[in-house]
TIRO-2110 file (N, C-alpha, C; in Angstrom, 1 decimal):
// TIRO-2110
-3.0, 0.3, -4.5, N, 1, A
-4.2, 0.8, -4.8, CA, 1, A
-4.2, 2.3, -4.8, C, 1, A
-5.0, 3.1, -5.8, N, 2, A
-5.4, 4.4, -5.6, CA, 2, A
-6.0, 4.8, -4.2, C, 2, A
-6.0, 6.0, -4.2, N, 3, A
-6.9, 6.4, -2.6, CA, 3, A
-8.2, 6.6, -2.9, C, 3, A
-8.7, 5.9, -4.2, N, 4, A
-10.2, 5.7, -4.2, CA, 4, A
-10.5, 4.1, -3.9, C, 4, A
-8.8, 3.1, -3.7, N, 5, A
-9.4, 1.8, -3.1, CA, 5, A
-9.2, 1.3, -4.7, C, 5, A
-9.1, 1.7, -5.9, N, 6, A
-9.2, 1.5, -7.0, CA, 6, A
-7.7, 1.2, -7.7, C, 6, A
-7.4, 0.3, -8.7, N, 7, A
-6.3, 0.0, -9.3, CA, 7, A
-5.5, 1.5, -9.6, C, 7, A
-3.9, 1.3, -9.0, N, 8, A
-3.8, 2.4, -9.4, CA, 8, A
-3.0, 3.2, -11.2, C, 8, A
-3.6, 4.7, -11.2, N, 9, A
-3.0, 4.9, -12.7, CA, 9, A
-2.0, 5.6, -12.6, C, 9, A
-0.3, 5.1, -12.6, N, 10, A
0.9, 5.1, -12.8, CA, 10, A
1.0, 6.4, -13.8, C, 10, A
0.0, 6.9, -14.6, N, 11, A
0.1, 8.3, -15.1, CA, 11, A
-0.6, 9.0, -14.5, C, 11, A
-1.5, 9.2, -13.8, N, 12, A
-2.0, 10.1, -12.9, CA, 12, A
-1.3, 11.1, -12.0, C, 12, A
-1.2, 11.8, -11.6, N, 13, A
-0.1, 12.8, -11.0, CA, 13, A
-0.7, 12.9, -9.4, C, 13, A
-1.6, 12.3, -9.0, N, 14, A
-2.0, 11.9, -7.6, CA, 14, A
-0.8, 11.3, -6.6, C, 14, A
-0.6, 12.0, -5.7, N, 15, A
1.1, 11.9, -4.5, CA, 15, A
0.0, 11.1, -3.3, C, 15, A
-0.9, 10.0, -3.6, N, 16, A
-1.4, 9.4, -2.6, CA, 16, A
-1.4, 8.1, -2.8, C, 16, A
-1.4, 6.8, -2.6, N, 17, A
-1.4, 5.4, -2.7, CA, 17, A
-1.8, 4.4, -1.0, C, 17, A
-2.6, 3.6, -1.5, N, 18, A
-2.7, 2.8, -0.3, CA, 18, A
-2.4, 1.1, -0.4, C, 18, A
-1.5, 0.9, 0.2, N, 19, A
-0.6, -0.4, 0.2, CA, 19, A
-1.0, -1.8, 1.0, C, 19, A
-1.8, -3.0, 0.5, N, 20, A
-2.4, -4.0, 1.4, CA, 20, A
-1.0, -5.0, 1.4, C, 20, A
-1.1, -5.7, 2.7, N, 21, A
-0.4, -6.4, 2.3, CA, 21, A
-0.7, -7.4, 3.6, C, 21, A
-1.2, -8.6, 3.3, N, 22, A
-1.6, -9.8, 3.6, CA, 22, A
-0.5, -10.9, 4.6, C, 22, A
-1.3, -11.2, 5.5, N, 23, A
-0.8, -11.9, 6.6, CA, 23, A
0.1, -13.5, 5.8, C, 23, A
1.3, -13.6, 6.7, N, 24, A
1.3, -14.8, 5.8, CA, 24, A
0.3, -15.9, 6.0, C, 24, A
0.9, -17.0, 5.3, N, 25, A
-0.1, -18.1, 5.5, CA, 25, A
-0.1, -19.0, 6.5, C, 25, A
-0.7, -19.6, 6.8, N, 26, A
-0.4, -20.5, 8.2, CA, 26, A
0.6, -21.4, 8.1, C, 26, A
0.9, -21.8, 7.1, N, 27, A
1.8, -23.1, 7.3, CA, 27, A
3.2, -22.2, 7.4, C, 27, A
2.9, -20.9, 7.1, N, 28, A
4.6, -20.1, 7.0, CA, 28, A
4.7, -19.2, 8.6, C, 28, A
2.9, -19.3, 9.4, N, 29, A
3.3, -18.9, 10.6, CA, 29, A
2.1, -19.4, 11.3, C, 29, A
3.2, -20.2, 12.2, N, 30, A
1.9, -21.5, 12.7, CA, 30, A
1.1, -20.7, 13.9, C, 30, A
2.0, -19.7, 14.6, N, 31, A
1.3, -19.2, 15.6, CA, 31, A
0.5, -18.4, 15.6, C, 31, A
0.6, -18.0, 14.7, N, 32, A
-0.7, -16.8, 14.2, CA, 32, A
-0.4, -15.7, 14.5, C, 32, A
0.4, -15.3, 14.1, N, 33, A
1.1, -14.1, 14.9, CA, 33, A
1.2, -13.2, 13.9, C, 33, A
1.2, -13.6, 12.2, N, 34, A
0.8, -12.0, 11.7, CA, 34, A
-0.5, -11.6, 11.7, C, 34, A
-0.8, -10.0, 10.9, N, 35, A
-1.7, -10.0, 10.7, CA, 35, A
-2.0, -9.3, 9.3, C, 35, A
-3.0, -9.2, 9.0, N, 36, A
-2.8, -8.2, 7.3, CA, 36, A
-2.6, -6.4, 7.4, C, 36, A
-2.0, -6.1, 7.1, N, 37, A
-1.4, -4.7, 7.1, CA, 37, A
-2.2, -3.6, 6.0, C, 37, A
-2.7, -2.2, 6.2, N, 38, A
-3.0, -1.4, 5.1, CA, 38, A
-2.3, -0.4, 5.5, C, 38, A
-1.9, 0.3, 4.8, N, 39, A
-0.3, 1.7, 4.7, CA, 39, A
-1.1, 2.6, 3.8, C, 39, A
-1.8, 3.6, 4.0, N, 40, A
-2.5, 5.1, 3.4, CA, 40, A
-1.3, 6.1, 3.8, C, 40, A
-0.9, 6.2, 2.4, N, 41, A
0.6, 7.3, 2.0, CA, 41, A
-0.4, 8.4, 1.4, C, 41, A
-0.1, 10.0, 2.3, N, 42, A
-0.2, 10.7, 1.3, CA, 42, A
0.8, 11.8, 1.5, C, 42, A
1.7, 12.3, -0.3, N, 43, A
3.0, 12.5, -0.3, CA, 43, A
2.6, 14.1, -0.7, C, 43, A
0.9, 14.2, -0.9, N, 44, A
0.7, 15.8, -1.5, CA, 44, A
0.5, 16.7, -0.4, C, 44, A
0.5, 17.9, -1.2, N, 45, A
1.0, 19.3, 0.1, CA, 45, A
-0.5, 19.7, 0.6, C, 45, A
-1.8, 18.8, 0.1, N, 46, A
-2.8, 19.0, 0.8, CA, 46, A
-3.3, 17.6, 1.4, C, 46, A
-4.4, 17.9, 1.7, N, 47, A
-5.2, 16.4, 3.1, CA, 47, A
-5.7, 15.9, 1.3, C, 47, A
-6.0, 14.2, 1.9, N, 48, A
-6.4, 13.6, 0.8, CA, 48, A
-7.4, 12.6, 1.2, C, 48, A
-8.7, 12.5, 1.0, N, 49, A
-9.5, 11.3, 1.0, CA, 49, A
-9.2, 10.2, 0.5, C, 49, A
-9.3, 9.0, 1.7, N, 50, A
-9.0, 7.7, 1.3, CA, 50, A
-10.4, 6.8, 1.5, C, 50, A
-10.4, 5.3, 0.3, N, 51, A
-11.3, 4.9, 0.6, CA, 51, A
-10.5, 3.8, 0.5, C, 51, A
-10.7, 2.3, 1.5, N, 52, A
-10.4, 1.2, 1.8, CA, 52, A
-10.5, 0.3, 0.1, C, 52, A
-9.8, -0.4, -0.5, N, 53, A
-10.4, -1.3, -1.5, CA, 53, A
-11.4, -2.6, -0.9, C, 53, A
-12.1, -2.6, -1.8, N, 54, A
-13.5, -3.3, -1.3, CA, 54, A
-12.9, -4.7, -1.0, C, 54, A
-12.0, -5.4, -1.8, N, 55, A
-11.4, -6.6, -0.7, CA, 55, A
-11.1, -6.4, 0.9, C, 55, A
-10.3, -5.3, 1.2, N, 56, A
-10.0, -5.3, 3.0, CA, 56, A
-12.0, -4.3, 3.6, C, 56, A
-12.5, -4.0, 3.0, N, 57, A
-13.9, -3.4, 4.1, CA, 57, A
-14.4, -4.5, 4.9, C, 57, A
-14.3, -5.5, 4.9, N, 58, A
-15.1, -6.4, 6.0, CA, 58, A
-14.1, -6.6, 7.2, C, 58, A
-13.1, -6.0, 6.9, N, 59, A
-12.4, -6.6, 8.0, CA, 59, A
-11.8, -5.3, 9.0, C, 59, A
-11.8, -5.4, 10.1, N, 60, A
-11.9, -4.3, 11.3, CA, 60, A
-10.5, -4.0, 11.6, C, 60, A
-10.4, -2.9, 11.4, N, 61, A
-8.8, -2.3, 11.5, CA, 61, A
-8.5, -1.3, 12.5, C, 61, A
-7.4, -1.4, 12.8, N, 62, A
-7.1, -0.9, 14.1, CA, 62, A
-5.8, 0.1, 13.9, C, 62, A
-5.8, 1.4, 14.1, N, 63, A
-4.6, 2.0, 13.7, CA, 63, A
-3.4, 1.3, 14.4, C, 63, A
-2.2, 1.4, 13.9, N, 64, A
-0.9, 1.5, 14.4, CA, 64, A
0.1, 2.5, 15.0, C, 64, A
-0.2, 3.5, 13.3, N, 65, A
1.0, 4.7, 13.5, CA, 65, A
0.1, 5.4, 12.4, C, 65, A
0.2, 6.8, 13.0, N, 66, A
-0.3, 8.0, 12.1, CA, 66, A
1.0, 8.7, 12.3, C, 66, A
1.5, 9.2, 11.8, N, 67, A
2.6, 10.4, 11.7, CA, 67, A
1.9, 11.8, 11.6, C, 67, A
0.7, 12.0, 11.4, N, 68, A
0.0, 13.3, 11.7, CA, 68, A
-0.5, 13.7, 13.3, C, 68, A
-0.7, 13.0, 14.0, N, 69, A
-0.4, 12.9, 15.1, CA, 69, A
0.3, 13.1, 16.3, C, 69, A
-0.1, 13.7, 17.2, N, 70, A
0.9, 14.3, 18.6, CA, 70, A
1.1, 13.4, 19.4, C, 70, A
2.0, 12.8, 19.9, N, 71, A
2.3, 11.9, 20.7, CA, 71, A
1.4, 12.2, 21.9, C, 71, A
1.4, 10.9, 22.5, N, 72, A
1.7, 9.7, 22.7, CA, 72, A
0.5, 9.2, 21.5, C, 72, A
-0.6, 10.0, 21.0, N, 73, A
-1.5, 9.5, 19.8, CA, 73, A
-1.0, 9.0, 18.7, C, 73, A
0.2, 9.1, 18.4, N, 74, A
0.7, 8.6, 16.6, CA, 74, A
1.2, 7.2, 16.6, C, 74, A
1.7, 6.7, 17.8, N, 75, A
1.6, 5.4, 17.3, CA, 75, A
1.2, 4.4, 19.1, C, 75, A
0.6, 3.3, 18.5, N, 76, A
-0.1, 2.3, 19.0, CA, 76, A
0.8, 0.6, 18.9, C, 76, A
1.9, 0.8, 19.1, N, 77, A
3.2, -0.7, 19.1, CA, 77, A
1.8, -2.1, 18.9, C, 77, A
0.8, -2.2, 19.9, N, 78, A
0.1, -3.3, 20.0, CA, 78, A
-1.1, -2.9, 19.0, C, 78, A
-0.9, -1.8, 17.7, N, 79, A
-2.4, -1.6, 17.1, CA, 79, A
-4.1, -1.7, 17.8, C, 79, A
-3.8, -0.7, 19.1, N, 80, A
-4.5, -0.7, 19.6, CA, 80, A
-5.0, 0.5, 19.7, C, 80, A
-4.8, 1.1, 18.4, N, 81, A
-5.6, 2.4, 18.6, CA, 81, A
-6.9, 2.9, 17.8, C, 81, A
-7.2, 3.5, 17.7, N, 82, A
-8.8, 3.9, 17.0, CA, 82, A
-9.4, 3.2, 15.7, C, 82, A
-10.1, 2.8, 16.0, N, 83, A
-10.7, 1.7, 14.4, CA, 83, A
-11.1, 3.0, 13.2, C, 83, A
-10.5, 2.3, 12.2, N, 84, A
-10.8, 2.8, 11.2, CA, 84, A
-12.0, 3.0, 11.0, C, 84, A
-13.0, 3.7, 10.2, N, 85, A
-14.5, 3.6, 10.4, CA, 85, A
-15.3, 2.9, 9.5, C, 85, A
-16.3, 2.2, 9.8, N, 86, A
-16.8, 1.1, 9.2, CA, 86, A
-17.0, 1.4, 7.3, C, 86, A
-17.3, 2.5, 7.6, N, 87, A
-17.0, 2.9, 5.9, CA, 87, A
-16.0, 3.1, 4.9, C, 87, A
-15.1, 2.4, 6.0, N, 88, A
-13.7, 2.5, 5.1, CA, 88, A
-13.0, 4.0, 4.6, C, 88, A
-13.5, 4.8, 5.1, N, 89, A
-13.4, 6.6, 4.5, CA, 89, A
-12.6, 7.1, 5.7, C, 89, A
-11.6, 7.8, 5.1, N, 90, A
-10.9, 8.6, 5.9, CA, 90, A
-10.1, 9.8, 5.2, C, 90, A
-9.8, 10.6, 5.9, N, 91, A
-8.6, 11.5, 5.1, CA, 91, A
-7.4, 12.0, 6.0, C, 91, A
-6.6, 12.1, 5.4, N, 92, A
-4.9, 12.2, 5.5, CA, 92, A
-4.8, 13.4, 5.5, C, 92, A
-4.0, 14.1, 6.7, N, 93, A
-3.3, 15.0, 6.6, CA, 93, A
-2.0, 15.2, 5.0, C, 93, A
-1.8, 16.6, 4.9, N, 94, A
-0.7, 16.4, 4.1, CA, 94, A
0.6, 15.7, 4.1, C, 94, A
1.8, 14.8, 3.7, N, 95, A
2.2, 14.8, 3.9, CA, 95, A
2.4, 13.8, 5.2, C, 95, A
1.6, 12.4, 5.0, N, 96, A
1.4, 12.2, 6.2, CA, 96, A
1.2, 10.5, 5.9, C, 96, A
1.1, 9.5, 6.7, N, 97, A
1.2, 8.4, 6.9, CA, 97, A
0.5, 7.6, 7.6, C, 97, A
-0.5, 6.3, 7.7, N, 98, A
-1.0, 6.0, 8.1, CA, 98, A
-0.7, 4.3, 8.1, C, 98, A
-1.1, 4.0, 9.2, N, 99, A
-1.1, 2.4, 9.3, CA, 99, A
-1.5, 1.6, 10.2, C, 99, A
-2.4, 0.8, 8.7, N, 100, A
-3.4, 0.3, 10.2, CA, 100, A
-3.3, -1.8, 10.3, C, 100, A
-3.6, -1.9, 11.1, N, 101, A
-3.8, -3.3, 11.1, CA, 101, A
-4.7, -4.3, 11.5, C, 101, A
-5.1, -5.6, 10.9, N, 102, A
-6.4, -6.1, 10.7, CA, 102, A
-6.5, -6.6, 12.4, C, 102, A
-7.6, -6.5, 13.2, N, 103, A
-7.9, -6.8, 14.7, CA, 103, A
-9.2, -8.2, 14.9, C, 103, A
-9.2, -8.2, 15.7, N, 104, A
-10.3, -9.4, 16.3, CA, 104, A
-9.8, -10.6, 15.6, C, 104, A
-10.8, -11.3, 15.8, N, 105, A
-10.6, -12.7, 15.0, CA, 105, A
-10.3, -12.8, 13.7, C, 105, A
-10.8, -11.7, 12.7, N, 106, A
-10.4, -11.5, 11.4, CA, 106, A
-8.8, -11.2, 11.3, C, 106, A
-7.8, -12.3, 10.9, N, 107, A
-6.3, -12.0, 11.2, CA, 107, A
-5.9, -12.1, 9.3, C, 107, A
-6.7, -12.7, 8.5, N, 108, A
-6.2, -12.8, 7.1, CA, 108, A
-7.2, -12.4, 6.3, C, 108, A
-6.6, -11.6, 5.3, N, 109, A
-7.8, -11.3, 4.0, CA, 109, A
-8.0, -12.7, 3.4, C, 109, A
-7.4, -13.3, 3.3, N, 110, A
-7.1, -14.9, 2.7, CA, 110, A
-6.6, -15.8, 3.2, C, 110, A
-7.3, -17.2, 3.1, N, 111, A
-6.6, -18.1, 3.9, CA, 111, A
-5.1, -19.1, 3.1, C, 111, A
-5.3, -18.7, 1.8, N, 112, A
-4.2, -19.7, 1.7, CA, 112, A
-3.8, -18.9, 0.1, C, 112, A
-2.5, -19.1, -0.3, N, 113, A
-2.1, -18.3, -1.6, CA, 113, A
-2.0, -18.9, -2.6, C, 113, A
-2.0, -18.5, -3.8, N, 114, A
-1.7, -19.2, -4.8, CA, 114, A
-0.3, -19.6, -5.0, C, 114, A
-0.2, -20.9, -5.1, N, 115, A
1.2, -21.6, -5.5, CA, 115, A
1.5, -21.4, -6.8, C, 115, A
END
C-alpha cells in the first residue's frame, strides 16, 4: 500500500510503502499462534505521514520494532508496546522502520483464504 493506505503507484517517486501481511489460516496454524503483521517503510530523507489501509483500522495494533527509537523503546519481542492510534495516523521518522502487530482477540484480518 501507499502511505495514504491506498493502492500503491509504482511511478510515483514516493521512498515510503506500508506492507500487510495476514495471519495464516487456521488449518495451517492450529494454535493460533500467528498474528497479522503491518511494516510502515520510510526510505525518504524526511518524516513521512502514514495512514493504515481501511481493511487493517478495526483492528488494534501493537508496535513491535521502530528503528527510530532509543533502546530499550525500539523494539517490543512480545509486541507489547504502544498501540498504534485509533485513527490509524502516524508519522515516520526519516529513514526509519516500523512494525506493528495485530493484539487482543482480533488475531486475523480474515478468516479463511481463497483457494
Amino acid at each position: 500500500y501507499s502511505p495514504l493506505g491506498t493502492a500503491v503507484d509504482w511511478s510515483s517517486s514516493t521512498a515510503a510503502m506500508i506492507c500487510l501481511l495476514t495471519a495464516p489460516d487456521e488449518e495451517d496454524d492450529p494454535e493460533g499462534l500467528g498474528r497479522d503483521v503491518v511494516m510502515m517503510i520510510n526510505a525518504a530523507p524526511t518524516p513521512h505521514d502514514f495512514v493504515l489501509p481501511a481493511v487493517a483500522k478495526s483492528t488494534h495494533w501493537r508496535l513491535a520494532f521502530d528503528t527510530a527509537a532509543q533502546s530499550p523503546m525500539d523494539a517490543y519481542p512480545d509486541a507489547t508496546g504502544p498501540s498504534l492510534p485509533h485513527s490509524g495516523r502516524t508519522t515516520l521518522l526519516n529513514h526509519s522502520f516500523r512494525c506493528y502487530v495485530a493484539s487482543g482477540t482480533h488475531k486475523r484480518l480474515r478468516s479463511s483464504r481463497r483457494k
